[in-house]
N, CA, C and O of each residue as an XYZ file, in Angstrom:
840
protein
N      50.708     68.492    250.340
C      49.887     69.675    250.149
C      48.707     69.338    249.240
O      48.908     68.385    248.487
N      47.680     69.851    249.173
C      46.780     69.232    248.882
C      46.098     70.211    247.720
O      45.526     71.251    248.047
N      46.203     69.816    246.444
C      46.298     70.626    244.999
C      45.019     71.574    244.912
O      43.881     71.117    245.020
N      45.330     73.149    244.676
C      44.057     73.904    244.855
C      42.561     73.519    243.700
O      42.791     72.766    242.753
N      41.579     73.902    243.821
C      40.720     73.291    242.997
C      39.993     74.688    242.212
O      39.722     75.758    242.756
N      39.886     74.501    241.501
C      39.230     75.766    240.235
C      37.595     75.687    239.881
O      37.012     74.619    239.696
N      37.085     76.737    239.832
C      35.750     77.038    239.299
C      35.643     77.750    238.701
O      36.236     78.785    239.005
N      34.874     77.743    237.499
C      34.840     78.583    236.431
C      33.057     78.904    236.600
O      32.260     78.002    236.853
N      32.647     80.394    236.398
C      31.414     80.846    236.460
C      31.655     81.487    234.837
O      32.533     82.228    234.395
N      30.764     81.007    234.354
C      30.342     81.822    232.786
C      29.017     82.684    232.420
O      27.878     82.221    232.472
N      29.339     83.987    232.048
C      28.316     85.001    232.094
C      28.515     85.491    230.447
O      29.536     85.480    229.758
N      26.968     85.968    230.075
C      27.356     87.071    229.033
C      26.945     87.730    229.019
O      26.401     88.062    227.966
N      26.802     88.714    230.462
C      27.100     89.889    230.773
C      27.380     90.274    232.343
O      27.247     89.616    233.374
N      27.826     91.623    232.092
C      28.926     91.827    233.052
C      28.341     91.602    234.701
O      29.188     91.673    235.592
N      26.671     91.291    235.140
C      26.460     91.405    236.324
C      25.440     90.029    236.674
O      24.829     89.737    237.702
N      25.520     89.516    235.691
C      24.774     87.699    235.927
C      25.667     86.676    236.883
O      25.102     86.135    237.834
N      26.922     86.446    236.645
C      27.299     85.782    237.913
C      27.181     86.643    239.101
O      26.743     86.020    240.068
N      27.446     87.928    239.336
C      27.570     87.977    241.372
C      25.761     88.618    241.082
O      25.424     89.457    241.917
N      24.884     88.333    240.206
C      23.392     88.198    240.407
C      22.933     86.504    240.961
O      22.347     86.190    241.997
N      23.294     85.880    240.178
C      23.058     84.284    240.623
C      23.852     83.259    241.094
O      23.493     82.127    241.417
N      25.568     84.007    241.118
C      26.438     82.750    242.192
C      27.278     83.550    243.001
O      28.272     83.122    243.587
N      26.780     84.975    243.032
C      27.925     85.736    243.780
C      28.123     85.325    245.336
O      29.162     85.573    245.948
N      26.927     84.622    245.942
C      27.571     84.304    247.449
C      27.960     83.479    247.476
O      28.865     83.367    248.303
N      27.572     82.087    246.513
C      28.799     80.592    246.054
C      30.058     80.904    245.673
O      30.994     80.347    246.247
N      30.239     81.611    244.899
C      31.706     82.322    244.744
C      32.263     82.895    245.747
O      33.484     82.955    245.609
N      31.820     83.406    246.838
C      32.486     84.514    247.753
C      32.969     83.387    249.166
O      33.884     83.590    249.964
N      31.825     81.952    249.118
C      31.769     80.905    249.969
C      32.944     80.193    249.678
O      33.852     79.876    250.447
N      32.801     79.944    248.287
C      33.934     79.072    247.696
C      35.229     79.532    247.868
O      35.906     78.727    248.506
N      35.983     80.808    247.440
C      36.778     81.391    247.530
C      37.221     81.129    249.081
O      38.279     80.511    249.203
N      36.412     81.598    250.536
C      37.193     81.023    251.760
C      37.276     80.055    251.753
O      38.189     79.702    252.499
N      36.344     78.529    250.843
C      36.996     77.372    251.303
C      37.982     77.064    250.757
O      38.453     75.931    250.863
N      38.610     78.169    249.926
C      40.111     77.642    249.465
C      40.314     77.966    248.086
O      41.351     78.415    247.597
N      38.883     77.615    247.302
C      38.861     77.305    246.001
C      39.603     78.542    245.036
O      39.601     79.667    245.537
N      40.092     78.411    243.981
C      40.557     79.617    243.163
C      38.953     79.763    241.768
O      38.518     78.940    240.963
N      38.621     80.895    242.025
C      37.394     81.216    241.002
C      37.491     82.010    240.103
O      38.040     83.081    240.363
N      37.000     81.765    238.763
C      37.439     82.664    237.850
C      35.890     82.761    237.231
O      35.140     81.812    237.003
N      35.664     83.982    237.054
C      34.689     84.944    236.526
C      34.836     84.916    234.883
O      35.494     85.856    234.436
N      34.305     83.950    233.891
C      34.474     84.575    232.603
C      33.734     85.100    232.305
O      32.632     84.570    232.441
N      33.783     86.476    231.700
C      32.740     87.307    230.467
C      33.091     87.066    229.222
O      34.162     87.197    228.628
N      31.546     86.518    228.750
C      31.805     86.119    227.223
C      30.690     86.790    226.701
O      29.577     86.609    227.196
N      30.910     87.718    225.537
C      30.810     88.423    225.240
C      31.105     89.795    224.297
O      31.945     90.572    224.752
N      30.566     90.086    223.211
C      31.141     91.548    222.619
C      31.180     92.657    223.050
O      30.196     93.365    223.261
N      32.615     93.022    223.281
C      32.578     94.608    223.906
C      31.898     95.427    223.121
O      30.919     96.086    223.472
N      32.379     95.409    222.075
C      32.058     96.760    221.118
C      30.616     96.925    220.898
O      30.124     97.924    220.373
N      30.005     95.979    221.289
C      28.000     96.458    221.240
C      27.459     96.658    222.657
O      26.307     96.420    223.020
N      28.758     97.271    223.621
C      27.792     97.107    224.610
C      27.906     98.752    225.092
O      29.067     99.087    225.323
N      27.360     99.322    225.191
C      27.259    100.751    225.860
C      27.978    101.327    226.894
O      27.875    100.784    227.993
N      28.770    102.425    226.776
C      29.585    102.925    227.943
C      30.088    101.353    228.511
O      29.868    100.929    229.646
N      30.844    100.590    227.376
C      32.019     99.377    228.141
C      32.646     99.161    228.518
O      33.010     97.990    228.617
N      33.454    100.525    229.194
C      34.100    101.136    230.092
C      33.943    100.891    231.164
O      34.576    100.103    231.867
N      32.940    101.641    231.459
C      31.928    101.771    232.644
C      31.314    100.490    233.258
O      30.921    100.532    234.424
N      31.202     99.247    232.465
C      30.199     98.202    232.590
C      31.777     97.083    233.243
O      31.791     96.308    234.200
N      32.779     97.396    232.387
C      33.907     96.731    232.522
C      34.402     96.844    234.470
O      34.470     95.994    235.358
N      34.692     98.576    234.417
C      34.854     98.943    236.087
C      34.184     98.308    236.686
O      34.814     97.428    237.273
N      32.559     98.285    236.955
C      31.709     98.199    237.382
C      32.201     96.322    238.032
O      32.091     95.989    239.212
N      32.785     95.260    236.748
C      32.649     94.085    237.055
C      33.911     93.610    237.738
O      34.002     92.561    238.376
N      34.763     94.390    237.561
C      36.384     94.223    238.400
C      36.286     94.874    239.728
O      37.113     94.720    240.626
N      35.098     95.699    239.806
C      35.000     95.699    241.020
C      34.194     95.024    242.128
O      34.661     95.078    243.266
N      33.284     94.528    241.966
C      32.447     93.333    242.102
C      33.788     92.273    241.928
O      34.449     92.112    242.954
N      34.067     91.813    241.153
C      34.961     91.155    241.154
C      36.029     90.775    242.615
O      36.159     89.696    243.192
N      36.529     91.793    242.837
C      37.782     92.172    243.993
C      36.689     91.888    245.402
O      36.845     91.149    246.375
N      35.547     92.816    245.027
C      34.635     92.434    246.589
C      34.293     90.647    246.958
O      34.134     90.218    248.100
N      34.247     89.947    245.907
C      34.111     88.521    245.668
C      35.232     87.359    246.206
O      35.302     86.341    246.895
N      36.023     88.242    245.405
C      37.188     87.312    245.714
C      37.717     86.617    244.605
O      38.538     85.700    244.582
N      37.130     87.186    243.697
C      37.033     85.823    242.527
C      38.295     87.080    241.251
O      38.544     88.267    241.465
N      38.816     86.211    240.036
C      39.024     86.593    239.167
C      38.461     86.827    238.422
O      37.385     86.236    238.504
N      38.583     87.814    237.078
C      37.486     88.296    236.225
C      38.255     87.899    234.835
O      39.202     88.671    234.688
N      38.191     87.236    234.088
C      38.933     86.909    233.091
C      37.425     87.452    231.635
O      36.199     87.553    231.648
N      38.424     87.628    230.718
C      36.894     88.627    229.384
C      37.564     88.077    228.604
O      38.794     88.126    228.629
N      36.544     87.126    227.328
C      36.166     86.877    226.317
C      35.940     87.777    225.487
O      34.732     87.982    225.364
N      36.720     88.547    224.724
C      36.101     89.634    223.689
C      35.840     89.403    222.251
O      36.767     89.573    221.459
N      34.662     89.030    221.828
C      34.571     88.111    220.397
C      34.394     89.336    219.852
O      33.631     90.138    220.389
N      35.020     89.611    218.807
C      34.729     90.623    218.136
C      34.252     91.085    216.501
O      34.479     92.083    215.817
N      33.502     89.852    216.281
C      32.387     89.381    215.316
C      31.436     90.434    215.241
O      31.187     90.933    214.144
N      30.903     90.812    216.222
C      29.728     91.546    216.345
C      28.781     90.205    217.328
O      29.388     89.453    218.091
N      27.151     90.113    217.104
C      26.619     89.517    217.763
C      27.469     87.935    218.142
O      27.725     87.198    217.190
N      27.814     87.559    219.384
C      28.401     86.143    219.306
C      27.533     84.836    218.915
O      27.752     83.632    218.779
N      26.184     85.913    218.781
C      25.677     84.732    218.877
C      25.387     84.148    217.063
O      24.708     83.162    216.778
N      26.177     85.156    215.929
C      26.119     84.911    214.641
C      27.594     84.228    214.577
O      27.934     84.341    213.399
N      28.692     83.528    215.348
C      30.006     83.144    215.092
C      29.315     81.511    215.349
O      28.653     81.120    216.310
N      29.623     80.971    214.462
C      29.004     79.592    214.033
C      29.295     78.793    215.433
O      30.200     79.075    216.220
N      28.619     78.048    215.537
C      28.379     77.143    217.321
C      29.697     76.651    217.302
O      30.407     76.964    218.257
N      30.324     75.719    216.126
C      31.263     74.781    215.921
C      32.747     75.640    216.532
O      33.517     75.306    217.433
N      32.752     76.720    215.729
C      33.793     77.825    216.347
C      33.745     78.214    217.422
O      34.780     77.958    218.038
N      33.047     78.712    217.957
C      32.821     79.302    219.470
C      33.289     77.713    220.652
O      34.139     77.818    221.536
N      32.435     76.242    220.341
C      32.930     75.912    221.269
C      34.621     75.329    221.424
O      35.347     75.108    222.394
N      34.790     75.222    219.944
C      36.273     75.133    219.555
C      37.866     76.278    220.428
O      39.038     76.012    220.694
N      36.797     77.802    220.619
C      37.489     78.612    221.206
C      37.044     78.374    222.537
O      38.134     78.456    223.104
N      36.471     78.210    223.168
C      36.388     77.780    225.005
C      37.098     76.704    224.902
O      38.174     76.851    225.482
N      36.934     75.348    224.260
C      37.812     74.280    224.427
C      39.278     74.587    224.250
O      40.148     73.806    224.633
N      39.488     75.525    223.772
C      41.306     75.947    224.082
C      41.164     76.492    225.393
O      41.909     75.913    226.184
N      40.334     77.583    226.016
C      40.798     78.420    227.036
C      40.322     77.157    228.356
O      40.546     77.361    229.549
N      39.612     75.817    227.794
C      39.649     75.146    229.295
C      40.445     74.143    229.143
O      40.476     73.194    229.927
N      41.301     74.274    227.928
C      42.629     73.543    228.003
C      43.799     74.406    228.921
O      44.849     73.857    229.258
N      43.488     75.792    229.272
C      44.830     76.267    230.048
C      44.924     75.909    231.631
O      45.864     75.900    232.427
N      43.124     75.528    231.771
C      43.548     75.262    233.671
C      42.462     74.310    233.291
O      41.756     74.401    232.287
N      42.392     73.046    234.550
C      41.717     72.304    234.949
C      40.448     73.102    235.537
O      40.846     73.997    236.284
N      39.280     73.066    235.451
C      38.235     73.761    235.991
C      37.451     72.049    236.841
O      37.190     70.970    236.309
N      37.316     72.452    238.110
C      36.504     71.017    238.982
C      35.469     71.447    238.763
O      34.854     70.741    237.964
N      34.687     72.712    239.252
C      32.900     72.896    239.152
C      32.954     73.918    237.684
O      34.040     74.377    237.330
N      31.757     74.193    236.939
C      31.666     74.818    235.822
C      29.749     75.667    235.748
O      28.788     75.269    235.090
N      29.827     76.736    236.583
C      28.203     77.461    236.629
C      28.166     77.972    235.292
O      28.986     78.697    234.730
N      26.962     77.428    234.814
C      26.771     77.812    233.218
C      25.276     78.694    233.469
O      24.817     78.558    234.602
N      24.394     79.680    232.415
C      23.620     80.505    232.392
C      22.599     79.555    232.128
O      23.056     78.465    231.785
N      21.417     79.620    232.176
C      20.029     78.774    232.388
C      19.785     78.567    230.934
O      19.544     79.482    230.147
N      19.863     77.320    230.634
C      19.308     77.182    228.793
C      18.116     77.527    228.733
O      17.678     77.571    227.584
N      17.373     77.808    229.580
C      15.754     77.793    229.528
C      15.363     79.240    229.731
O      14.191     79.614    229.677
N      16.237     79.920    229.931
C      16.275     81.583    230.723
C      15.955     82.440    229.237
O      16.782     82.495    228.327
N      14.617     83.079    229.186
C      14.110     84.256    228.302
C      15.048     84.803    227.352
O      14.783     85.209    226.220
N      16.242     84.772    227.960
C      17.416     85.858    227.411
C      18.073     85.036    226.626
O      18.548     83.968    227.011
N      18.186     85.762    224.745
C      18.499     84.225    224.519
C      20.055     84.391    224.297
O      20.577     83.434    223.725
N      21.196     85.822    224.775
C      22.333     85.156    224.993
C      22.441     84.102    226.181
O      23.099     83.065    226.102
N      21.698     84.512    227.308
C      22.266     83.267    228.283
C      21.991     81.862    228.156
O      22.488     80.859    228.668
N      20.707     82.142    227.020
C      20.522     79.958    226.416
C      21.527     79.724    225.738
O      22.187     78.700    225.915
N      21.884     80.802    224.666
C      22.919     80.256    223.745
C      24.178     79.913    224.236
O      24.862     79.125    223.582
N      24.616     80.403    225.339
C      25.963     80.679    225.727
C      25.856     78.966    226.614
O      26.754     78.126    226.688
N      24.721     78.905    227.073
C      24.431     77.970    227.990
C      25.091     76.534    226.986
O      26.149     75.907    227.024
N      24.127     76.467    226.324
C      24.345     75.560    225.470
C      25.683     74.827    224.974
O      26.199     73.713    225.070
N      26.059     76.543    224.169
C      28.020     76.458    223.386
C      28.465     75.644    225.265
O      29.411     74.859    225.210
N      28.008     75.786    226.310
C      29.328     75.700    227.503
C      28.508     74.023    227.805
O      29.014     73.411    228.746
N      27.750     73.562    227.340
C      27.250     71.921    227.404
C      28.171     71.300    226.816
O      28.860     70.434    227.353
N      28.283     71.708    225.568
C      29.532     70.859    224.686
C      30.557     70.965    225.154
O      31.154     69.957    225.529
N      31.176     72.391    225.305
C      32.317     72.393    226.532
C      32.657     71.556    227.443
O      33.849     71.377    227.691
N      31.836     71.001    227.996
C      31.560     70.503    229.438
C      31.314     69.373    228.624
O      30.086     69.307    228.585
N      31.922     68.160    227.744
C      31.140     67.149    227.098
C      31.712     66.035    227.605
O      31.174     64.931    227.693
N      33.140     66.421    228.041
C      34.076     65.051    228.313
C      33.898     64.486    230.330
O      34.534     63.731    231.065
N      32.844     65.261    230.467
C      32.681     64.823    231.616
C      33.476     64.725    233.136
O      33.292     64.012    234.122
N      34.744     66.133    232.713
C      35.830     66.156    233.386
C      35.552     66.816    235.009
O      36.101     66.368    236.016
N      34.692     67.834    234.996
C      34.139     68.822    236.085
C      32.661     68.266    236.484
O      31.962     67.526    235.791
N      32.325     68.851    237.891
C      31.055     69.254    238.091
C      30.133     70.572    236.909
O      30.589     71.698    236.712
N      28.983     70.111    236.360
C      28.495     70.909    236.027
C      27.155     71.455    236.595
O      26.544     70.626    237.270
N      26.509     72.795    236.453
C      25.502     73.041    237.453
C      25.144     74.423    236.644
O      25.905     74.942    235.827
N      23.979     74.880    236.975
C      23.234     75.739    236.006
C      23.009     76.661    237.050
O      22.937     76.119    238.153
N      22.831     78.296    237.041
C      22.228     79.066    238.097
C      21.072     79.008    237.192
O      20.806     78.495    236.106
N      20.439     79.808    238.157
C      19.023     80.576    238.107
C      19.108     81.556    236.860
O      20.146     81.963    236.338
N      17.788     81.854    236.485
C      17.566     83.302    235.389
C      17.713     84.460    236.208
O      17.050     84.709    237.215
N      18.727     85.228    235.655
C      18.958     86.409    236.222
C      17.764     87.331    236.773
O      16.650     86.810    236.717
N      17.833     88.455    237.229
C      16.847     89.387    237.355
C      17.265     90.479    236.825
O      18.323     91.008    237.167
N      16.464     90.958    235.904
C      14.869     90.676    235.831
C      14.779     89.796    234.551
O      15.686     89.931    233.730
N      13.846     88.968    234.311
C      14.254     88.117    233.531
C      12.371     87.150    233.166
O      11.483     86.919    233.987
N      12.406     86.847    231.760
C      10.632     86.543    231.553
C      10.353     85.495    232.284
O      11.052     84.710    232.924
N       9.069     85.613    232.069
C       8.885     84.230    232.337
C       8.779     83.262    231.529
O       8.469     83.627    230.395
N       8.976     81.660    231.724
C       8.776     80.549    230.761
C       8.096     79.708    230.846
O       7.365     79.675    231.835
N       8.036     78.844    230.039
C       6.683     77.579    230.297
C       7.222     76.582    230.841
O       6.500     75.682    231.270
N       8.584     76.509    230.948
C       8.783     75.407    231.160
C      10.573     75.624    232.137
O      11.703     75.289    231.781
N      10.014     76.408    233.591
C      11.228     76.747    234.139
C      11.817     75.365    234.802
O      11.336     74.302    235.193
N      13.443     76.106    234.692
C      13.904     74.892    235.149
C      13.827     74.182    236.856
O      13.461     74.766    237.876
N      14.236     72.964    236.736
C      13.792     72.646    238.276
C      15.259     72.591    238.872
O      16.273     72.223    238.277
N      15.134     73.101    240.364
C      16.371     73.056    241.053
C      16.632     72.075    241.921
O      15.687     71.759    242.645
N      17.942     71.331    242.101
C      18.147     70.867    243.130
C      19.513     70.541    243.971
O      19.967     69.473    244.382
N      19.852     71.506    244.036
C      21.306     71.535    244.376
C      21.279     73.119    245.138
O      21.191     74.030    244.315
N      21.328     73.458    246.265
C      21.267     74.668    247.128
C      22.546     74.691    248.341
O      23.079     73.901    249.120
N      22.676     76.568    247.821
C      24.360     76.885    248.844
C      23.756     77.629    249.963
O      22.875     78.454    249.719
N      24.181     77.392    251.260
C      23.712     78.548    251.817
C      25.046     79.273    252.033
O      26.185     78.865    252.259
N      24.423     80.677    251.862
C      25.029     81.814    251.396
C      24.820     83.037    252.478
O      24.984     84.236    252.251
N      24.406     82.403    253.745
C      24.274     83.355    255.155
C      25.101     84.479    255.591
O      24.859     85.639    255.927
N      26.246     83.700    255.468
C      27.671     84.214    255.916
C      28.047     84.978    254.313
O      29.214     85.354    254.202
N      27.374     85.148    253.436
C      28.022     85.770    251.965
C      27.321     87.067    252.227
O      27.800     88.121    251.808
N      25.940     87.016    253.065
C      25.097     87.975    251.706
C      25.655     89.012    251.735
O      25.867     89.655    250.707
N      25.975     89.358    252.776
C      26.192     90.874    252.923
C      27.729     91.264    251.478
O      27.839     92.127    250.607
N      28.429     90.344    251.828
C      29.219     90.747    250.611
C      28.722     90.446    248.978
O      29.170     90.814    247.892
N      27.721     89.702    249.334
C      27.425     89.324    247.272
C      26.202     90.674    247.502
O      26.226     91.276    246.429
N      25.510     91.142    248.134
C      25.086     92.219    247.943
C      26.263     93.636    247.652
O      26.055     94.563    246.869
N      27.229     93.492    248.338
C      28.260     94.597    247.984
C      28.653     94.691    246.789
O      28.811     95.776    246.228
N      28.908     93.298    246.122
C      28.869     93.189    244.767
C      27.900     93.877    243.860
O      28.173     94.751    243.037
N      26.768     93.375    244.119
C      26.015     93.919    243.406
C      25.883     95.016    242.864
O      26.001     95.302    241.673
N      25.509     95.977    244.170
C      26.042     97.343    244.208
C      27.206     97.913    243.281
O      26.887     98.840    242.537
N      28.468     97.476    243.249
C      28.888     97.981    242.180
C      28.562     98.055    240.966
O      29.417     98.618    240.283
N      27.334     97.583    240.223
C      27.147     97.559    239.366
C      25.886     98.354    239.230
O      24.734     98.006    238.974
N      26.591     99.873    239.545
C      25.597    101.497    239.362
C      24.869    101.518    238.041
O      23.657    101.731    237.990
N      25.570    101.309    237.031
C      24.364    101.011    235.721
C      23.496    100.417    235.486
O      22.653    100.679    234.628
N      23.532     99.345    236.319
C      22.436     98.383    236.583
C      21.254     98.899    237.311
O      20.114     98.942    236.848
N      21.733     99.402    238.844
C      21.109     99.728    239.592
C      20.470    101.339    238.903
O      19.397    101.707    239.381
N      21.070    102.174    237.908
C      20.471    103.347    237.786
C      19.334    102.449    236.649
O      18.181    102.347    237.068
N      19.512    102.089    235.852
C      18.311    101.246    234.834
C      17.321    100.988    235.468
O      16.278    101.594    235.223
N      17.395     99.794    236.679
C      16.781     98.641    237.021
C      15.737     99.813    238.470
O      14.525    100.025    238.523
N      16.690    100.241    239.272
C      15.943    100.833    240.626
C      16.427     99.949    241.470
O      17.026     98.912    241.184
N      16.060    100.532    242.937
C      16.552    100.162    243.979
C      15.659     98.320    243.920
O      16.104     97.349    244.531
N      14.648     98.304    243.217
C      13.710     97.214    243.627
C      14.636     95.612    242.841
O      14.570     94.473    243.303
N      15.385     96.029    241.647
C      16.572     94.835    241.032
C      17.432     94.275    242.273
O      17.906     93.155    242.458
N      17.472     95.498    243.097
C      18.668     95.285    244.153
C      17.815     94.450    245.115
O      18.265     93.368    245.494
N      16.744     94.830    245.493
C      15.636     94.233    246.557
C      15.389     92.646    246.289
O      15.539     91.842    247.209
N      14.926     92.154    244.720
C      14.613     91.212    244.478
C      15.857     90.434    244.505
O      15.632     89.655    245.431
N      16.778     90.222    244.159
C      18.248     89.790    244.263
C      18.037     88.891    245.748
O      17.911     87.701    246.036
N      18.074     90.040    246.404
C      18.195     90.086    247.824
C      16.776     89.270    248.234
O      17.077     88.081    248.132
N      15.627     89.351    248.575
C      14.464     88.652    248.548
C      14.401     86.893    247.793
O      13.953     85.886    248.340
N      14.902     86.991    246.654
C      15.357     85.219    246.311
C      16.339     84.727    246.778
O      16.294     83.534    246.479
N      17.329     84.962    247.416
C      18.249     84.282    248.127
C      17.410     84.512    249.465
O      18.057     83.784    250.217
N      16.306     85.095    250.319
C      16.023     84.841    251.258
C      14.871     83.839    251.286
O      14.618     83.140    252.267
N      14.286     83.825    250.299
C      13.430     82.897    249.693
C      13.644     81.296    250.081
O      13.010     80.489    250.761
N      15.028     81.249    249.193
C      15.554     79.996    249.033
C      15.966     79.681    250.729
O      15.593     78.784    251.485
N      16.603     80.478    250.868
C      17.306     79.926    252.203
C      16.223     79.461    253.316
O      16.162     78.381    253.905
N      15.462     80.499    253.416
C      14.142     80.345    254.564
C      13.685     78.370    254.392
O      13.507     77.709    255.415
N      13.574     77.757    253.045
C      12.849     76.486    252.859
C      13.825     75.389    253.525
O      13.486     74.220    253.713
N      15.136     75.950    253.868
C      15.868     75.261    254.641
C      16.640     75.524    255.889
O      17.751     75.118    256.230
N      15.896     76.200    256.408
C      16.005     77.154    257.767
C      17.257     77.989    257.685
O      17.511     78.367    258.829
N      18.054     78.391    256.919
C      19.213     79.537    256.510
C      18.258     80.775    256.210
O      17.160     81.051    255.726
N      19.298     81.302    256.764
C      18.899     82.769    256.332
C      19.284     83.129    254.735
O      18.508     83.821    254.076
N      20.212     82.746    254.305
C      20.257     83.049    252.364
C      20.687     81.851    251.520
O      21.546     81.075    251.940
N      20.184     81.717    250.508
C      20.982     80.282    249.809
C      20.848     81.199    248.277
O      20.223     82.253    248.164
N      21.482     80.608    247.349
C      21.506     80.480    246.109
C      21.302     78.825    245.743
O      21.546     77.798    246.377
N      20.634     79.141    244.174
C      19.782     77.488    244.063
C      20.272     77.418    242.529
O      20.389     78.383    241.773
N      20.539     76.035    242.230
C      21.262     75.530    241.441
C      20.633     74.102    240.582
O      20.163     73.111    241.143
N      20.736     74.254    239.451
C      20.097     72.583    238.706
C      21.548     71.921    238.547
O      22.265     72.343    237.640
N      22.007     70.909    239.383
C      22.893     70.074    239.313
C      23.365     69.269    238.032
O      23.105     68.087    238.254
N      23.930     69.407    236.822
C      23.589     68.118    235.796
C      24.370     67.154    236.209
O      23.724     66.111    236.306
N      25.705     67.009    236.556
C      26.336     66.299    237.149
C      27.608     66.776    238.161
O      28.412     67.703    238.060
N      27.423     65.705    239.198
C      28.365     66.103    240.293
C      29.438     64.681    240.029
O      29.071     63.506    240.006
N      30.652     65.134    239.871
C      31.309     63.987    239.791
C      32.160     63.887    241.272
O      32.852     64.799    241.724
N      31.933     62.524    241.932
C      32.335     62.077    243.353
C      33.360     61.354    243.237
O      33.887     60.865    244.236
């Protein structure tokens, strides 16, 4: 029998993975793979976290994937000293073997998703998994110095469900407007079109181990 293989997607917040790997996750999941969704992150500063929580277990279930939550409860995570924080992921990726590891864009405006990016580099130090970076969420600034991609899923056969995903996440969509949902949808057609697919999600590879 041939041993199942694990992926870990890391977000710090509740709608950045099924925004930038939700049809790799939904792909991965039929080829077998077991996927786990972490939110890392403080509940207690985040607004109606209730609501934001539902919102990602359900997205979640449409995916396929598991939703596993990080609840640091410091206040900002990003004031719990670097040394600690990666000390606490290095226990939780001591409980399962993780093969691929999607980390948040170090280069991305938002500076939980650099920081988080970063703490999950050291994570990722012993060289055990594939590691690979998504895209800057939407909506998201611009930078001087965006990152370059080269590693692309096509995600043809996903969209319709990583868009379902999306959709569950009504707080988003009441904030953002129907046009968050549009652009989502428009960069995965983007990507895909440059390689004759109808949808891809696009990825900076750091290492693929063969």
């Amino acid at each position: 029998m041939v041993n199942k293989k694990y992926v870990l997607i890391a977000e710090a917040h509740a709608d950045d993975g099924d925004m930038c790997v939700g049809g790799t996750a939904a792909r991965l999941v039929k080829e077998g793979w077991h996927v786990d969704l972490l939110l890392v992150c403080n509940l207690a500063r985040i607004k109606d976290i209730s609501k934001r929580i539902e919102e990602a277990q359900a997205a979640a279930e449409v995916l396929g994937v598991g939703l596993q939550i990080m609840n640091l409860q410091e206040g900002n995570f990003r004031d719990i000293p670097r040394s600690e924080l990666v000390a606490r992921l290095d226990e939780y990726f001591s409980l399962k073997y993780y093969d691929k590891v999607f980390v948040p864009c170090h280069r991305d405006s938002h500076s939980d998703h650099k920081f988080l990016a970063e703490i999950l580099f050291s994570v990722c130090r012993k060289n055990t998994c594939d590691l690979l970076i998504f895209e800057s969420a939407i909506p998201s600034g611009i930078v001087p110095d965006p990152m370059s991609l080269n590693y692309f899923v096509n995600i043809s056969n996903e969209i319709e469900q990583k868009m379902k995903a999306i959709y569950c996440h009504k707080s988003q969509l009441e904030q953002y407007g129907e046009g968050w949902v549009s652009a989502i949808e428009a960069r995965s057609r983007f990507w895909g079109q440059k390689f004759g697919w109808n949808h891809a999600e696009a990825f900076n590879a750091v290492k693929i181990l063969v």
